[in-house]
N, C-alpha and C positions, 0 to 999 in steps of 0.2 A: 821932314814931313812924313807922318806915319802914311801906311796904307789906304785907310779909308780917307785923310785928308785929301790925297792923290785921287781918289777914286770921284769925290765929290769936287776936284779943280776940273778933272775931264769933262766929268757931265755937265756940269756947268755953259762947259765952253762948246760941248755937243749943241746942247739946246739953246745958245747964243747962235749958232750957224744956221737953225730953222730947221724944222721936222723933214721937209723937203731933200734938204743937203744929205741927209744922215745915209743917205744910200749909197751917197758916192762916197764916201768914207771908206775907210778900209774896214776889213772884218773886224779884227778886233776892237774899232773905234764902233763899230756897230755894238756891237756885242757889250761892252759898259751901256750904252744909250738903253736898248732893251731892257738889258736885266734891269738898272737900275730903273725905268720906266715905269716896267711892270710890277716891281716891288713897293713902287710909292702908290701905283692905281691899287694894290689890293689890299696898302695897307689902308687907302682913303676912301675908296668905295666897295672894297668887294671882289672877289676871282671871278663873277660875270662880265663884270667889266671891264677886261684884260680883250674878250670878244667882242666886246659892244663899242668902243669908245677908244679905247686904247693901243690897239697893231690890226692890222688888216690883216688879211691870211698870207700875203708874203712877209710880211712882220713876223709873223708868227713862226712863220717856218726859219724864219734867222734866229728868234728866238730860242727853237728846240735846238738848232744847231748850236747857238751858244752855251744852253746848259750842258748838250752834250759831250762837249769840247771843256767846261770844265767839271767832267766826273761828278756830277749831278742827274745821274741818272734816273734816277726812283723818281723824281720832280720831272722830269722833261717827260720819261712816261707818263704821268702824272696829267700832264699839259696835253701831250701828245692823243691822247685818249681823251680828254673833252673836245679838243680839236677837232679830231675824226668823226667824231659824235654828230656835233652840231654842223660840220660841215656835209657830213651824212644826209643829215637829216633838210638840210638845204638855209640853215640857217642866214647864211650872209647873201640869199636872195630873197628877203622878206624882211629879215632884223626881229623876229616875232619872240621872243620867249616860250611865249602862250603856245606858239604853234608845233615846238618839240614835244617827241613823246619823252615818256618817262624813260629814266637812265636806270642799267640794271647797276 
């Protein structure tokens, strides 16, 4: 079994245990579920809805954790900085798009 076969038996069996479970999992059992998560929302809807739909802010911050952990830094900055942005701006107490200002 190559590597991404491995990669796609975990998540599998992630997302067979329920969204709910994935916390108590251990780190690294977190860390496949996220990334790949994230990767399937932005290649199916879009990198807004990684914010909207997709990880809550404690999600998210496993998330950066995880890309940072594998030397994926440029990307987690990346994240880490619309994060800050829209959480700045009070995003995940309203859900609004509309209602952030413009990003420099």
């Amino acid at each position: 079994m190559d590597a991404a076969d491995r990669i796609v038996e975990e998540f599998n069996r992630l997302v067979a245990l329920g969204r709910e479970s994935i916390r108590g999992c251990s780190l690294q059992e977190q860390f496949v579920y996220y990334v790949v998560t994230v990767r399937c929302e932005i290649d199916m809807n879009g990198f807004a809805d990684v914010f909207v739909q997709c990880l809550d802010p404690t999600e998210v911050g496993i998330f950066l954790v995880a890309l940072d952990t594998l030397e994926e830094r440029p990307l987690a900055d990346e994240f880490r900085r619309a994060f800050e942005c829209i959480r700045r701006e009070g995003f995940y107490d309203h859900g609004d798009w509309n209602r952030l200002s413009p990003w420099s």
